[in-house]
C-alpha positions as CSV (number, residue, x, y, z in Angstrom):
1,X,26.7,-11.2,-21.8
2,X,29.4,-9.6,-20.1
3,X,32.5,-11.6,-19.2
4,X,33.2,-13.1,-16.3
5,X,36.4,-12.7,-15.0
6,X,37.7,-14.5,-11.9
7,X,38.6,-12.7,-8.7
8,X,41.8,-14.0,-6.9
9,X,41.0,-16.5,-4.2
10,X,43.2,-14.9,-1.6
11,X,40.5,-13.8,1.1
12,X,39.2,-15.4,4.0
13,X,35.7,-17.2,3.8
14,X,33.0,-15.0,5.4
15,X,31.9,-16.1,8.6
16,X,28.7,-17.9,9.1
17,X,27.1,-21.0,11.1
18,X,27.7,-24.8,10.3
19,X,26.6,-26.0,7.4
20,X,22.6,-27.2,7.6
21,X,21.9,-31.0,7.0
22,X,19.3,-31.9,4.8
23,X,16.6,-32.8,7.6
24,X,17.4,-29.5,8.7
25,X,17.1,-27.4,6.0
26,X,13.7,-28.9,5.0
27,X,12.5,-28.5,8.6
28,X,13.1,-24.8,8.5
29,X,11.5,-24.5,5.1
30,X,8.4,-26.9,5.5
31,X,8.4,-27.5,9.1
32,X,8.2,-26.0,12.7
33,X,11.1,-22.9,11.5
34,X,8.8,-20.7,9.2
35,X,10.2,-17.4,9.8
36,X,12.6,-16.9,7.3
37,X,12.3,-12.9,7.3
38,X,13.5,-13.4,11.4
39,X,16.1,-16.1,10.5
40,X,18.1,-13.4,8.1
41,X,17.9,-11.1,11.1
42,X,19.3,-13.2,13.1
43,X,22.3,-14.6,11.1
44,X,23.4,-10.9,10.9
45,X,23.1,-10.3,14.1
46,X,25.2,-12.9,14.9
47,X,27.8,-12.6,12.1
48,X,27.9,-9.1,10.8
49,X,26.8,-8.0,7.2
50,X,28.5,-10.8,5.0
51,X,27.4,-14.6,6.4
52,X,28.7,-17.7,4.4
53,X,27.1,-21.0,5.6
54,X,27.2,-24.8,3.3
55,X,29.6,-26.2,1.4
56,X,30.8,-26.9,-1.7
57,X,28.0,-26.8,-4.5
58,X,25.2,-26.3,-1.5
59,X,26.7,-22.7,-0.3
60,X,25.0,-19.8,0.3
61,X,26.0,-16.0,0.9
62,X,24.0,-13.7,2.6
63,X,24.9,-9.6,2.2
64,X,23.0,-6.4,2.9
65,X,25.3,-3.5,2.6
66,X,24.7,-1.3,-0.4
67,X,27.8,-1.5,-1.3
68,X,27.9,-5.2,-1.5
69,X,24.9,-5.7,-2.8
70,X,25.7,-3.0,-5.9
71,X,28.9,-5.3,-6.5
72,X,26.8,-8.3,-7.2
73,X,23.8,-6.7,-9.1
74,X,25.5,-4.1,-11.2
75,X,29.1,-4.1,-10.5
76,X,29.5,-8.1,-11.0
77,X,26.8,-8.5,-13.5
78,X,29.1,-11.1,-15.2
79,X,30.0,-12.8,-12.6
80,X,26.8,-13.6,-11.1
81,X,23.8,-15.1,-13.2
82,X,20.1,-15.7,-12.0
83,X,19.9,-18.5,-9.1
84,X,19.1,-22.1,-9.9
85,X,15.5,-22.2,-8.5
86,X,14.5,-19.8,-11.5
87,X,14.8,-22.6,-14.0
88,X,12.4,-24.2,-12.1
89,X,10.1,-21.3,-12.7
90,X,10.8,-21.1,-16.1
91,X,9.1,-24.9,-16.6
92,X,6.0,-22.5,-15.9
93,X,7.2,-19.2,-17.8
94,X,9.4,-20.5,-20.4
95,X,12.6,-18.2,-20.9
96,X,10.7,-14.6,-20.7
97,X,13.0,-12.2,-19.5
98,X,12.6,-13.0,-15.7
99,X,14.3,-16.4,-16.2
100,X,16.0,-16.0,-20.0
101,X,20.4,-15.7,-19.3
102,X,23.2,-14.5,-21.3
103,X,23.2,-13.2,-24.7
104,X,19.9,-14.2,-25.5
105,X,18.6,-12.5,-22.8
106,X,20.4,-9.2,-23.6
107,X,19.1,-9.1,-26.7
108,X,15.8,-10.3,-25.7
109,X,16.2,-7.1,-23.3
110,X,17.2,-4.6,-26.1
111,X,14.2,-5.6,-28.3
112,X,11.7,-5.0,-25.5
113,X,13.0,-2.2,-23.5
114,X,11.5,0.5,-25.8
115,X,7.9,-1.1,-25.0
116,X,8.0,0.1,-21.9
117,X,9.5,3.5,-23.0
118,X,7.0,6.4,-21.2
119,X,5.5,7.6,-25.1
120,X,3.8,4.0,-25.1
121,X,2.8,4.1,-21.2
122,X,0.0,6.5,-22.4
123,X,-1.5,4.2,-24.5
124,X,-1.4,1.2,-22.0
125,X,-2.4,3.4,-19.5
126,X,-5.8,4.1,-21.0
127,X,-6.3,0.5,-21.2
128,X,-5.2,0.3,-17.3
129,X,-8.0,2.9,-16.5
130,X,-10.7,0.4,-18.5
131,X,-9.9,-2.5,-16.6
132,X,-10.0,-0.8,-13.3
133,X,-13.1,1.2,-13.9
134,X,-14.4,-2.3,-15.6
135,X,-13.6,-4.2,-12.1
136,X,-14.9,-1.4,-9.9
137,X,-18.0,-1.0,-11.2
138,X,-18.8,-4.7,-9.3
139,X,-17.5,-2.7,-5.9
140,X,-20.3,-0.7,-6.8
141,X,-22.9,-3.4,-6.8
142,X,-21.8,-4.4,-3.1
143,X,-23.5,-3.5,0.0
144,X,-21.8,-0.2,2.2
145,X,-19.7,-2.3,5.2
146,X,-18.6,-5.5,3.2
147,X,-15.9,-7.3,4.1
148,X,-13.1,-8.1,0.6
149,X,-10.2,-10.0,1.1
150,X,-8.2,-7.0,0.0
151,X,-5.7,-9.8,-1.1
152,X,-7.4,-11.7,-3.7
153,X,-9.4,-8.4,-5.1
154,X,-6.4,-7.0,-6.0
155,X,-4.9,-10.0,-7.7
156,X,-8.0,-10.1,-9.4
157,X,-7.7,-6.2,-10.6
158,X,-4.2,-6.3,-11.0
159,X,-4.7,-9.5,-13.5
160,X,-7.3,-7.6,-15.6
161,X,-5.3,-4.8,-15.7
162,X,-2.6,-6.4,-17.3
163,X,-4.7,-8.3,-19.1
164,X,-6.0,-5.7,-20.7
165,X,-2.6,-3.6,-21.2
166,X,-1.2,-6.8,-23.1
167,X,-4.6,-7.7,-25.4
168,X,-6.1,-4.5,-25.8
169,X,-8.9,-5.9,-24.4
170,X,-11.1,-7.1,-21.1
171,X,-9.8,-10.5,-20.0
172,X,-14.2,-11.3,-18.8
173,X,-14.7,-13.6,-22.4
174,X,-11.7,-15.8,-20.5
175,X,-11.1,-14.8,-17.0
176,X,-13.1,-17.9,-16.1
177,X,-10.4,-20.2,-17.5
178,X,-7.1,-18.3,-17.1
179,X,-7.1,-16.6,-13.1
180,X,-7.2,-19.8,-12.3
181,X,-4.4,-21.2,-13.9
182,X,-2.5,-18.3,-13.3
183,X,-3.2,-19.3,-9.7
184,X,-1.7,-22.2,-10.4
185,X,1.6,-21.3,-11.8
186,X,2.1,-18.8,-8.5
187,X,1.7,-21.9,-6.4
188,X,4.5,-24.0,-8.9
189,X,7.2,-21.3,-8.6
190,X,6.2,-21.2,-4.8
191,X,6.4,-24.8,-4.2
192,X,9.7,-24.9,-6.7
193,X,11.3,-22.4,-4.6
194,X,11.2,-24.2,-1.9
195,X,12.3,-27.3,-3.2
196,X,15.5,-25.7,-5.1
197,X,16.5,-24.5,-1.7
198,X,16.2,-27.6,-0.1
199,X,17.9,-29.9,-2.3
200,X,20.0,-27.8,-4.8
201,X,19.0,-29.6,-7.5
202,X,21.4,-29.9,-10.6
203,X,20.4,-27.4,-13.8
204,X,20.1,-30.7,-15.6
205,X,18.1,-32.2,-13.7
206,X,15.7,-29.3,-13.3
207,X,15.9,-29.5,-17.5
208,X,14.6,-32.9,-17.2
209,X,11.9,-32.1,-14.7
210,X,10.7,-28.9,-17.0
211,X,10.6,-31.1,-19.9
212,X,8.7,-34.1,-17.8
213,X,5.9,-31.9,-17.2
214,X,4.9,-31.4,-20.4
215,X,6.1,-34.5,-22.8
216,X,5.4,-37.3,-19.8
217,X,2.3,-39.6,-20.9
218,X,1.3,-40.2,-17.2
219,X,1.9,-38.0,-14.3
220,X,0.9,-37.8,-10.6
221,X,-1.6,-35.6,-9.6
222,X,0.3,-32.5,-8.7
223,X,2.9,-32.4,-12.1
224,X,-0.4,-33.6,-14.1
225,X,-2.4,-30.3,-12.6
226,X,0.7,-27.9,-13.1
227,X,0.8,-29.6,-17.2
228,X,-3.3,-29.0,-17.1
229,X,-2.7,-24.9,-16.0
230,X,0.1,-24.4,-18.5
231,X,-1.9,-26.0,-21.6
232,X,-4.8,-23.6,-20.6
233,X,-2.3,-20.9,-20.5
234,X,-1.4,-21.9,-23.4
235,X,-4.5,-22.2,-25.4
236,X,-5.2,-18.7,-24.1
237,X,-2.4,-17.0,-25.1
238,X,-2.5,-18.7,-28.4
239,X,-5.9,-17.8,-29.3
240,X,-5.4,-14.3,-28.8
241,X,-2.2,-14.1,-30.6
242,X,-3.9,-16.0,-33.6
243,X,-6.9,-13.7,-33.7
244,X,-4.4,-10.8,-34.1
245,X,-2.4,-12.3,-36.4
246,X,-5.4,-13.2,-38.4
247,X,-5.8,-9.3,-38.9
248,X,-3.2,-9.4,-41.4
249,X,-3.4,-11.1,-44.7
250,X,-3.4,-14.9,-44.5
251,X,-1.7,-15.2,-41.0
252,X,1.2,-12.6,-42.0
253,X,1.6,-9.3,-40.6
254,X,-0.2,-6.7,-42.3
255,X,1.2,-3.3,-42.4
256,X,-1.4,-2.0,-40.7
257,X,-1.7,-4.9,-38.3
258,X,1.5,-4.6,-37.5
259,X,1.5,-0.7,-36.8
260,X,-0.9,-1.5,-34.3
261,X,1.0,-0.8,-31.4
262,X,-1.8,0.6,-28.5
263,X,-0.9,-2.6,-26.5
264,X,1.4,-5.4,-25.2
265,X,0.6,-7.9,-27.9
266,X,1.0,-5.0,-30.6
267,X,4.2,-4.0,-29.1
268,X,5.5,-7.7,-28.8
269,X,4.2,-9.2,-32.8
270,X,5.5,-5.5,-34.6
271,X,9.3,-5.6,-33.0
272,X,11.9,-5.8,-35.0
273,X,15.9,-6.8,-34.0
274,X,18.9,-5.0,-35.6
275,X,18.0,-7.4,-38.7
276,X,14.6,-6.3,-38.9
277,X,13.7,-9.9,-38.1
278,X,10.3,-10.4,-35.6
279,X,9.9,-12.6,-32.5
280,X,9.3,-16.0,-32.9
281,X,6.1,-17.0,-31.7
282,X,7.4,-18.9,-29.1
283,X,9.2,-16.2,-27.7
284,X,5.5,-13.5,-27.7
285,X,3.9,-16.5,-25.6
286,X,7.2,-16.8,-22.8
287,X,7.2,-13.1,-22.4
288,X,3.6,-13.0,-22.3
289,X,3.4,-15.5,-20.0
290,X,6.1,-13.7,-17.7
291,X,4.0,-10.2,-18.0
292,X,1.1,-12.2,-16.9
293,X,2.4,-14.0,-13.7
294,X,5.2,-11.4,-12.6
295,X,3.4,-8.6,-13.8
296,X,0.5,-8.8,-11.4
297,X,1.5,-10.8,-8.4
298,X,4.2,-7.7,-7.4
299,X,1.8,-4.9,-7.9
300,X,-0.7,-6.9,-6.2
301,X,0.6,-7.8,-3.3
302,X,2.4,-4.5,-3.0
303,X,-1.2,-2.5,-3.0
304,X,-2.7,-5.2,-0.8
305,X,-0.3,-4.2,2.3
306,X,-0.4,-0.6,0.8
307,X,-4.3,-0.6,1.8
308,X,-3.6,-2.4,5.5
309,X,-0.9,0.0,6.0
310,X,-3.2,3.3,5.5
311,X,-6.1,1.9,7.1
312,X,-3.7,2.0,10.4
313,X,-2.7,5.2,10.0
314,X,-5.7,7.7,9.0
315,X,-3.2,11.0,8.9
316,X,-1.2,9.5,5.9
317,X,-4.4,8.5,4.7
318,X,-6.2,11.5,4.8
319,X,-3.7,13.5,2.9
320,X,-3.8,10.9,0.4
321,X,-7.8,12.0,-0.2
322,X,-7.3,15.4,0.4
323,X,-4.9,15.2,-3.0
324,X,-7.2,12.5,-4.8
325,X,-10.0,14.8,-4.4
326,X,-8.1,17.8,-5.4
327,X,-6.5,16.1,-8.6
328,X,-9.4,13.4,-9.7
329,X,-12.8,14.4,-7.4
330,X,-15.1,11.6,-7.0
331,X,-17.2,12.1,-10.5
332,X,-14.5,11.4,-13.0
333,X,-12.1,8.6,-13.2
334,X,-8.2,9.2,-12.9
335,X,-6.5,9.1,-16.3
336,X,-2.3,9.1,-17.0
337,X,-2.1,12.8,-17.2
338,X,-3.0,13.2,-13.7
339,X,-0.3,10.9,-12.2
340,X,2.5,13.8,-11.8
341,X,-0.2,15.6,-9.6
342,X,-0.3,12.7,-7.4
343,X,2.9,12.7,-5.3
344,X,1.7,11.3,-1.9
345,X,-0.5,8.6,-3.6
346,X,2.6,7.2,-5.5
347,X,5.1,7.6,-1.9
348,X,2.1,5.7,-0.1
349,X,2.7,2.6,-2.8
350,X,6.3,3.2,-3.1
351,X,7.2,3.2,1.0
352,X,4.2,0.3,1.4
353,X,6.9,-1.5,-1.3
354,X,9.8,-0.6,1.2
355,X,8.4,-2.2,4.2
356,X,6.9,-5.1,2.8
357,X,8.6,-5.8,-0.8
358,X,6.7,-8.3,-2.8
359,X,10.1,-9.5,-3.8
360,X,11.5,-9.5,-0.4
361,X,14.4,-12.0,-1.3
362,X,16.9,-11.5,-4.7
363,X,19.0,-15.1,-5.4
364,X,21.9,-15.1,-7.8
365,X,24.3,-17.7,-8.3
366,X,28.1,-17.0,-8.7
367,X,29.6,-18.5,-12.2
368,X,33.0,-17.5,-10.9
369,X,35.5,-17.1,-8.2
370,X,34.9,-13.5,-6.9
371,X,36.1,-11.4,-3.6
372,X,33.3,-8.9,-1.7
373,X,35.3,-6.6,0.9
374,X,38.2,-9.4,1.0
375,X,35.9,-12.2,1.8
376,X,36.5,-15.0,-1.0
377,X,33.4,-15.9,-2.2
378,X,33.8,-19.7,-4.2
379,X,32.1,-20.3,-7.5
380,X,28.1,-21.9,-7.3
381,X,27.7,-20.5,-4.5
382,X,24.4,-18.7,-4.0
383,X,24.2,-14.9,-3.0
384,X,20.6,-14.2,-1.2
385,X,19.9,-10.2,-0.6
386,X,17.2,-10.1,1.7
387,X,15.0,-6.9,0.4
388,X,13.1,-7.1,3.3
389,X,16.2,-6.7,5.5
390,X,17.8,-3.9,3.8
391,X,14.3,-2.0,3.5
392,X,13.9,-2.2,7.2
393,X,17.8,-0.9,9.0
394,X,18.7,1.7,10.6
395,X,21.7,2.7,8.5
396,X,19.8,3.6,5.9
397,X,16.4,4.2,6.7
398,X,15.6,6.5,9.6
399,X,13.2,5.1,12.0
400,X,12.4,2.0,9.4
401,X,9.9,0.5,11.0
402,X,7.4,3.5,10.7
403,X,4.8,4.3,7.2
404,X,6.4,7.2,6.2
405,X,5.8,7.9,2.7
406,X,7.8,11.2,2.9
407,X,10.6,9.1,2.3
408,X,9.3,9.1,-1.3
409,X,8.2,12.4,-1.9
410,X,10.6,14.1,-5.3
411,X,12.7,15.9,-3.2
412,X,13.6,12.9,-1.1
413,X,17.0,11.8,-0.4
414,X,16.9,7.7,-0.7
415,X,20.7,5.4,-0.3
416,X,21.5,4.4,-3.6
417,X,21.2,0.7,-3.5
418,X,19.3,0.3,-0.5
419,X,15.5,0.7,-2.2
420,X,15.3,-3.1,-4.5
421,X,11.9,-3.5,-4.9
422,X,12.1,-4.1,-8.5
423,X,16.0,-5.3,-8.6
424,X,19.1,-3.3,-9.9
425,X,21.2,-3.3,-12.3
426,X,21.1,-4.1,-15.9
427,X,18.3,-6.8,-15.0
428,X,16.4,-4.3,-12.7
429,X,12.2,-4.9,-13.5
430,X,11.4,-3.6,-17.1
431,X,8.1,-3.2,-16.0
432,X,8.8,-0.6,-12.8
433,X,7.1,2.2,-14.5
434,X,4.2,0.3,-15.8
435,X,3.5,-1.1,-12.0
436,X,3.9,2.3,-10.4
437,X,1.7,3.7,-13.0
438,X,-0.6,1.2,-12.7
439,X,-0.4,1.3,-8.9
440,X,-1.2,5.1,-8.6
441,X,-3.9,4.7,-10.7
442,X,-5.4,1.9,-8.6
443,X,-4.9,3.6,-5.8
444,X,-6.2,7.1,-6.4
445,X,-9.8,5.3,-8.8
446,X,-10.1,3.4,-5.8
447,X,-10.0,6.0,-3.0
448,X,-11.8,8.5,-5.3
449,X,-15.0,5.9,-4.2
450,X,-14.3,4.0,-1.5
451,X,-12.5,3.9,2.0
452,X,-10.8,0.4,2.8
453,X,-10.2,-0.6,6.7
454,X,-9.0,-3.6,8.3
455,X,-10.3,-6.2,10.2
456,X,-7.2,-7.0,11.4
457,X,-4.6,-5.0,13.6
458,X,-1.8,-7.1,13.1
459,X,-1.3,-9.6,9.7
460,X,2.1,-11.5,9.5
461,X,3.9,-11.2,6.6
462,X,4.3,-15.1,4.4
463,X,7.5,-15.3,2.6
464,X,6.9,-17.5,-0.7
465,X,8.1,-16.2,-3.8
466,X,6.6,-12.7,-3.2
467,X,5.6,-11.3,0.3
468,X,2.1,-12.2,0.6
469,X,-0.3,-11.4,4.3
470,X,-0.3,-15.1,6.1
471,X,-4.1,-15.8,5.8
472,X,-4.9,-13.3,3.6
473,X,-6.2,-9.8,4.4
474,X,-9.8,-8.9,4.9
475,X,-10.5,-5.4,5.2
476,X,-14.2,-3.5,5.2
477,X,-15.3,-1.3,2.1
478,X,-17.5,1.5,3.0
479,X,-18.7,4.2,0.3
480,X,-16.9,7.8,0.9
């Protein structure tokens, strides 16, 4: 980890509005105030592009300049960690590297980076194009004009997809038993989001909670349901780890078991660190785990609104055909050699992530004293950059509110550190290239078949812990 060196406290506070109460802070969050994407807005309207608000151990930072917001992701990497509310989410994920800190997670980082180096993305990409041609093929089987709620479909694809790049295999033997726990671990970072927000609860205590969950002997309904999901997640995970482990000789890796590296799981069970020593199991099942929930819940939700964006505007949607057809054609599937050939159907994903970023919100906590454009910012205080914000002004985005994907095409111009839709910095997404080329692929095996239009003109966006469409999104599937 890299040090963290105190800034001098000679700067002014930034300015900002009074300090919430509690009552009001849970109002906003559970109550009559939903709007947080409008409530950013408006605190930067009001107080420029630095707003400080709280006090003392409940203080928060709000910052949207490029500049300011490469200072605290890249610049500052030391001096900022991962917001509390994440060890909340890691009672669900255990310390995978979306929630892992420090020097564990750096060389938790090292070990895995070269998994997601492009000469493996072939091989995970052929498992990609299984799963989706697997899950279309029940498209197939439904009548010309049905109504999908685009939403949950592509949670469901996006879930096999992975499934399939981490196991090698088709997730239908177990769908049944882990989609739905899956489900429920979204719904426990969601809810534990929300409550880290409103009460700024202690690391310890949220130790204590994380280990409640799962050594308590009696729980109420809610903690008991979220222990039930994470045993069958468990058990899941488990079993397929054992069955590849069992391809070795007496439960040790086998050479040739362990050169298996077409997949995740492969890739995960054959590294080695700097001491040649493996993972610990442990370890496979939390970064499992995180590939399961984060992995599909971005690109999914990302292709959802990427689908209600070009079914409101048919010119961007009918050059995306024109080059589907001219690269894929309707008779043959897409495969990972055709991706480079598919510039506008990567933009459309790629500027439907700009307007509406799954991960519209990025918290980190400051573990020292620092100073952002002579503002003193105090230690524990938390730094939110609003994505959604910085994707949608002015400054850096010419006429922001409009679906351009353009703005994406290779030649295109884009502000460094105003595009975040998988982070920056050292702890940027390790997984961007696997959800872009899992994305494309979606998109141009999907439009090869079918066109997608809405039922809806407008859907409101729901901030939880990604951007999902407030009451889903049902669109009409019609045969091209």
């Amino acid at each position: 980890m890299a040090s963290a060196t105190s800034a001098p406290r000679t700067g002014p506070t930034p300015p900002g509005p009074p300090a919430d109460t509690l009552p009001t802070r849970a109002m906003r969050l559970f109550g009559g105030r939903r709007d947080q994407l409008a409530q950013f807005d408006e605190l930067f309207s009001a107080y420029g592009d630095i707003v400080f608000t709280g006090r003392g151990k409940s203080s928060f930072l709000l910052i949207r300049r490029p500049e300011h917001v490469e200072h605290v992701l890249i610049g500052g990497s030391g001096r900022y960690v991962k917001a509390a509310h994440y060890r909340l989410l890691a009672t669900v994920t255990g310390q995978g590297l979306l929630t892992n800190e420090g020097d564990s997670w750096a060389a938790q980082r090292r070990l895995m980076q070269p998994m997601f180096a492009k000469r493996h993305l072939g091989d995970l990409g052929a498992h990609m194009v299984a799963a989706i041609d697997d899950h279309l093929a029940g498209w197939d089987d439904l009548p010309d004009g049905s109504t999908v709620e685009i939403s949950e479909a592509m949670s469901a694809l996006a879930l096999d997809v992975v499934g399939r790049a981490l196991f090698g295999t088709s997730l239908s033997g177990i769908a049944g038993r882990l989609r739905p726990a899956v489900l429920v671990g979204l719904d426990t970072a969601i809810t534990a989001a929300r409550l880290q927000s409103v009460f700024t609860i202690p690391p310890g205590l949220v130790d204590l909670i994380g280990q409640a969950v799962f050594r308590a002997p009696v729980l109420p309904p809610p903690l008991h349901r979220i222990r039930h999901a994470m045993r069958t997640i468990d058990d899941v995970v488990n079993e397929v780890i054992d069955a590849r482990v069992a391809e070795g000789d007496n439960g040790r890796m086998a050479e040739d078991s362990r050169a298996r590296t077409d997949d995740l799981l492969g890739l995960l069970l054959s590294a080695r660190d700097d001491e040649d020593r493996p993972m610990d199991r442990r370890q496979v099942r939390d970064e499992i785990v995180t590939l399961m929930l984060a992995g599909h819940e971005t690109t999914a939700n990302g292709l959802a609104w990427m689908w209600h964006l070009l079914s409101r505007h048919h010119e961007a949607r009918e050059r995306m055909l024109d080059e589907v057809d001219a690269v894929v054609g309707r008779e043959r599937r897409p495969d990972v050699d055709a991706v480079d050939a598919l510039p506008w159907t990567k933009a459309c994903f790629d500027e439907a992530m700009r307007l509406y970023p799954p991960a519209w919100v990025l918290e980190r906590e400051a573990v020292v004293d620092d100073e952002i454009d002579g503002f003193r910012i105090p230690q524990g205080t938390t730094v939110f950059i609003p994505v959604f914000a910085i994707h949608r002004d002015p400054r850096w985005w010419p006429d922001p509110e409009a679906f351009d994907p353009a703005r994406f095409l290779p030649d295109a111009k884009v502000t460094r550190g105003s595009y975040l839709p998988f982070g920056a910095g050292r702890r940027i997404c390790i997984g961007a290239a696997f959800a872009q080329l899992e994305a494309t692929l979606i998109t141009a095996a999907v439009s090869s078949r079918f066109l997608l239009d809405g039922v809806r003109d407008h859907v409101d966006p729901e901030p939880t812990v990604t951007l999902r469409p407030r009451q889903g999104l049902p669109m009409t599937l019609r045969r091209r």
